[in-house]
N, C-alpha and C positions, 0 to 999 in steps of 0.2 A: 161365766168365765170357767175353764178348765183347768182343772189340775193336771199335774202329767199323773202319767200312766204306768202302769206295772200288772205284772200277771201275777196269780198265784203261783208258778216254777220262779219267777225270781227269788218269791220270800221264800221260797222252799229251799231252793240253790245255796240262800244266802245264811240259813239256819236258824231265819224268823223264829221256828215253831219250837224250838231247844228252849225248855226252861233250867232251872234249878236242882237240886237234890230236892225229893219231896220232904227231910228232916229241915230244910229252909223256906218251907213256903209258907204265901202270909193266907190265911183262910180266905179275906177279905177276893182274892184272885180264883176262888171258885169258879166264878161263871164263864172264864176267860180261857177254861183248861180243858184241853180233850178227853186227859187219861194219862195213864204213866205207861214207860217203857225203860226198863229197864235200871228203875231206882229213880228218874227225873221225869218231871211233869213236861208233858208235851202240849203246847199252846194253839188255840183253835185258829186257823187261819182263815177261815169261815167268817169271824169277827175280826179278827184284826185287820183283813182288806179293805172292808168298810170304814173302820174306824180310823186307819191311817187315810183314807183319801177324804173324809169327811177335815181331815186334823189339816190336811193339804188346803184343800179352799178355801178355810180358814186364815193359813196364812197369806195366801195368794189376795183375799180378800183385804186385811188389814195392810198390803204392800202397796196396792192397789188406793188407796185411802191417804198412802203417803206416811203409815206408818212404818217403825222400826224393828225389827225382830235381833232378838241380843241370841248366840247361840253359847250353850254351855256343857261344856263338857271336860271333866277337869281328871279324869284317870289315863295313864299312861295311857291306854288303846286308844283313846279317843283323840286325846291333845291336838296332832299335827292333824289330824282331817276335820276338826272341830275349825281350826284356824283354816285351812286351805280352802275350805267349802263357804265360809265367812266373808274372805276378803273375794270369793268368785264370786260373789253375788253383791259386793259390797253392805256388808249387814258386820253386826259387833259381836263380839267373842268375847271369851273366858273359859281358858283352858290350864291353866295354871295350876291357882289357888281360887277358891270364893273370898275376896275381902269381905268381912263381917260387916253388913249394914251398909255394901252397895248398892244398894235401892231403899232403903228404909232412910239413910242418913246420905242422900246423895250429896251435902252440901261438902261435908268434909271427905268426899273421896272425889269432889271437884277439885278442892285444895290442894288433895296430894297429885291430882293430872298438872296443875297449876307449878308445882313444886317440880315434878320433872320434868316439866318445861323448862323452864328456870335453869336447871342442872347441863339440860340439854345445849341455852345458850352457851353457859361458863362455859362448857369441855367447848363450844368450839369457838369463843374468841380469845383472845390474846393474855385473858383475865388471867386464866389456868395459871399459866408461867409464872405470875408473881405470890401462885400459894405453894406450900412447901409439900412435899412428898407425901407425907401422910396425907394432910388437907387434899390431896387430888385424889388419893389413893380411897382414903374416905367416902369422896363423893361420886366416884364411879361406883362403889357397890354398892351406894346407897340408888344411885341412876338407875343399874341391872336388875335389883332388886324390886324398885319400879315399873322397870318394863314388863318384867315379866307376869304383874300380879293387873298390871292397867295400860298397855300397850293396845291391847285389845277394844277398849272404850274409849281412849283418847280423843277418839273423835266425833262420839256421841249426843256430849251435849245435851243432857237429860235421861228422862225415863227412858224404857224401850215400851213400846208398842205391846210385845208381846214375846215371850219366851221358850224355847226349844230347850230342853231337857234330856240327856240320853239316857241317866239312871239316877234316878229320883233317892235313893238308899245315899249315897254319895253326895248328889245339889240338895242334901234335904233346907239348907240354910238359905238356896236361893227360891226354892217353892216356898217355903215359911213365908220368904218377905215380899215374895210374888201374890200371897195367897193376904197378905197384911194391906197392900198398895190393891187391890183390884186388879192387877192386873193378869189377861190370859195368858196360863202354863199348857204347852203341847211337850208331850212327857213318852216316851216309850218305859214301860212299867214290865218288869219280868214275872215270874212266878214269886216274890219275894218282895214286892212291892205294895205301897199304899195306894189305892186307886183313887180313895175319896177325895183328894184336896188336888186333881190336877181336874182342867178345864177338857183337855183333851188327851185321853189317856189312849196310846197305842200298846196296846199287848204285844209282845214279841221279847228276844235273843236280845241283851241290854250288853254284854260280853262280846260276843261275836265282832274281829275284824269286818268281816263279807257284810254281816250286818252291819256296822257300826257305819260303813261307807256308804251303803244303799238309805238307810235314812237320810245320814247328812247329803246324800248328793239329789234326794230327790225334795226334799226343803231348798233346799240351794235352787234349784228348778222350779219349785213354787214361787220362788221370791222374785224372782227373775222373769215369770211370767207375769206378776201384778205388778211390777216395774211396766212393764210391757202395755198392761191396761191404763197405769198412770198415764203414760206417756202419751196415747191413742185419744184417752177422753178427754187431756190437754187440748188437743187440736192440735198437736204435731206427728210429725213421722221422725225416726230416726234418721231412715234409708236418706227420706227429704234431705233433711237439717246436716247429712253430712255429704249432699252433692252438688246443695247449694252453694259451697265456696268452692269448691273445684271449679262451677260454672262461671264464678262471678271472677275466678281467677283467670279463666279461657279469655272472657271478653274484655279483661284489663290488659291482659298480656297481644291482645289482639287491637284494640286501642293503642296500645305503645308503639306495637310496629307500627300502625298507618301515621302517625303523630312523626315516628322516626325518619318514614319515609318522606312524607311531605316535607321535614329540615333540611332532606338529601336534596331535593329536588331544584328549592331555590338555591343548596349551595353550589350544584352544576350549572345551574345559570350564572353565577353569578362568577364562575370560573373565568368563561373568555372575557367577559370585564375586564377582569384583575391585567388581564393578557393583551389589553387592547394598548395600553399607556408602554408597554414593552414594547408592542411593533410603534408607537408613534416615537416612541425614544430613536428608534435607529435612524430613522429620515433625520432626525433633528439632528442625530451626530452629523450625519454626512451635509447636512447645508452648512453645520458650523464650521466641517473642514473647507466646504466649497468656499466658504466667507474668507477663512483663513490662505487660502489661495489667489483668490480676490488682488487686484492691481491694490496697492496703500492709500491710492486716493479713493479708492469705493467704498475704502471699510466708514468712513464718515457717513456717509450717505444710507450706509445699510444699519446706523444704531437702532432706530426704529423696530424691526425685526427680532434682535437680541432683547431689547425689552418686552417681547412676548413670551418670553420664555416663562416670567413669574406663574402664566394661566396653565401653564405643565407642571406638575410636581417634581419629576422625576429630573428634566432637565434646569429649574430653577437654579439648580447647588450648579452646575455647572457654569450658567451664564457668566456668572461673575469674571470667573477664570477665564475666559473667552474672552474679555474688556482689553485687554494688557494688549496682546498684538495689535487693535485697531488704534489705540490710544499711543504706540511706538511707529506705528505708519504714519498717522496723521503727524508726530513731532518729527517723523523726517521729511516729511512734506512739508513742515514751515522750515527745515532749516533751509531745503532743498529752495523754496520761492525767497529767504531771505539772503541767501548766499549772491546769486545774481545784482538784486539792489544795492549790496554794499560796494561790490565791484563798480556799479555805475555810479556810484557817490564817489568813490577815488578816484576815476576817469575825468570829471566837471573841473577841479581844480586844475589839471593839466592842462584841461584844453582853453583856461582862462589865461595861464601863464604862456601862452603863444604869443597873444597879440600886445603882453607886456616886453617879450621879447623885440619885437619887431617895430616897438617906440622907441627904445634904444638903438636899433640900426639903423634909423630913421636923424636920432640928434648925432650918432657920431658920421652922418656921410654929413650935416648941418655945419 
């Protein structure tokens, strides 16, 4: 696996080889030193290339393993690139404060992540409103005061793997408890520093902005590359794992349309259907008018007909109403056939009373 890479002009650029005033250096950084110029010890960049890239695979390695690298850097220069380079790689920080006994006593600074969690839900449900002004006022700087010392681990969840140091004179209380746990310190160590007690000790400019960014940004690059191998000796690709749902979204959204289309397909058929009972409707009007036109004695003859209508939908509702004219034809057809008979019933006795007539002219010629 490879580390990334850098020349000798960048640490030159970046003021790597700047140490100290020599009335502040520690003996123990002899071997580490070029020579003085100008009152301050100038730092060999000869060793320190090596040893920062060696300090690189290192972490690359342990990333790579599925370990966690904590980074720490807690002086004003460092703070915001400590954090920025941290959360670029997704790795854990501390740029604050060192809480005393975050790694020695991790149980009760689980507690206190635990605790502002807790604070976290109260500010935001409904709780807040029923404590009084103080009580809230209380519990937000207790929450800010929190974030700022454990925001950074929050999400940790144990030990780290292994830890980045920018100036060891400052985290001396996180190599202490680094060096107490076993576990590996990668440490950039100035003209002023302890070399013995860190794992991986980089010589260089512990001060310097230009520095202070080139470390943290090529750790950041280390991690990011053993991320890289985790992922590879997994048996996955990233590129893969993120073209494979665009794919499988291509072929669902292509599924939908052909699914769509074939709905459309039988509902065009099934269009002049609907249309067919509208053209049988109109003939049917026009024979029920031709019916209704019809002499009053045919409409009897043609009920048969009108009771077909129930096997049509559309004209069933109508039939009924259709009834009423043939059912007033046929009642004027019986008055019409019974008008005649009554007449030739009143005619009968007349034509009886004739020949009662003609008995009597018969006894009075007698």
């Amino acid at each position: 696996m490879a580390a990334p890479t850098f020349t000798l002009r960048q640490l030159m650029e970046a003021g790597v080889h700047f140490g100290h005033n020599t009335r502040r250096w520690n003996p123990k950084m002899a071997p580490f030193l070029f020579g003085v110029r100008n009152g301050v010890h100038i730092i060999d960049l000869d060793q320190t290339r090596p040893m920062l890239y060696r300090a690189l695979e290192a972490i690359t390695a342990t990333v790579s393993k599925g370990g966690r690298i904590l980074f720490v850097g807690t002086k004003r220069a460092a703070s915001e690139k400590v954090a920025e380079s941290a959360q670029r790689c997704g790795q854990y920080y501390v740029n604050h404060r060192w809480p005393g006994g975050m790694l020695t006593n991790w149980k009760t600074i689980s507690q206190s992540i635990k605790r502002m969690r807790d604070i976290e839900g109260t500010m935001e449900s409904e709780d807040l409103g029923k404590l009084s002004k103080k009580e809230a006022l209380m519990m937000s700087r207790d929450h800010e005061k929190l974030m700022r010392t454990l925001n950074g681990i929050r999400d940790m969840g144990g030990l780290p793997d292994m830890i980045f140091v920018l100036d060891t004179n400052k985290e001396h209380l996180a190599v202490a408890e680094a060096k107490v746990l076993g576990i590996p310190v990668v440490a950039v160590i100035d003209s002023n520093s302890d070399p013995d007690s860190i794992t991986f000790p980089v010589p260089g400019n512990d001060d310097a902005l230009r520095a202070i960014d080139l470390y943290c940004d090529l750790v950041a690059d280390a991690v990011l590359e053993g991320l890289q191998v985790e992922v590879t000796a997994s048996g996955s690709d990233l590129g893969a794992s993120e073209e494979a749902p665009v794919e499988s979204a291509l072929s669902e959204e292509a599924a939908a349309e052909e699914a769509s289309a074939e709905e459309a397909a039988p509902a065009a058929e099934e269009a002049p259907a609907e249309k067919a009972p509208a053209e049988e409707e109109a003939p049917a009007e026009e024979a029920a008018a031709a019916e209704e036109a019809a002499p009053a004695e045919e409409a009897p003859a043609k009920k048969p007909a009108a009771k077909k209508a129930p096997a049509k939908k559309a004209p069933a509702k109508k039939a009924p109403a259709k009834k009423a004219p043939a059912k007033k034809a046929a009642a004027d057809g019986e008055t019409a056939e019974k008008a005649p008979a009554k007449k030739a019933a009143a005619k009968k006795p007349a034509a009886k009373k004739a020949p009662a007539k003609k008995a009597a002219a018969e006894k009075a010629d007698d």
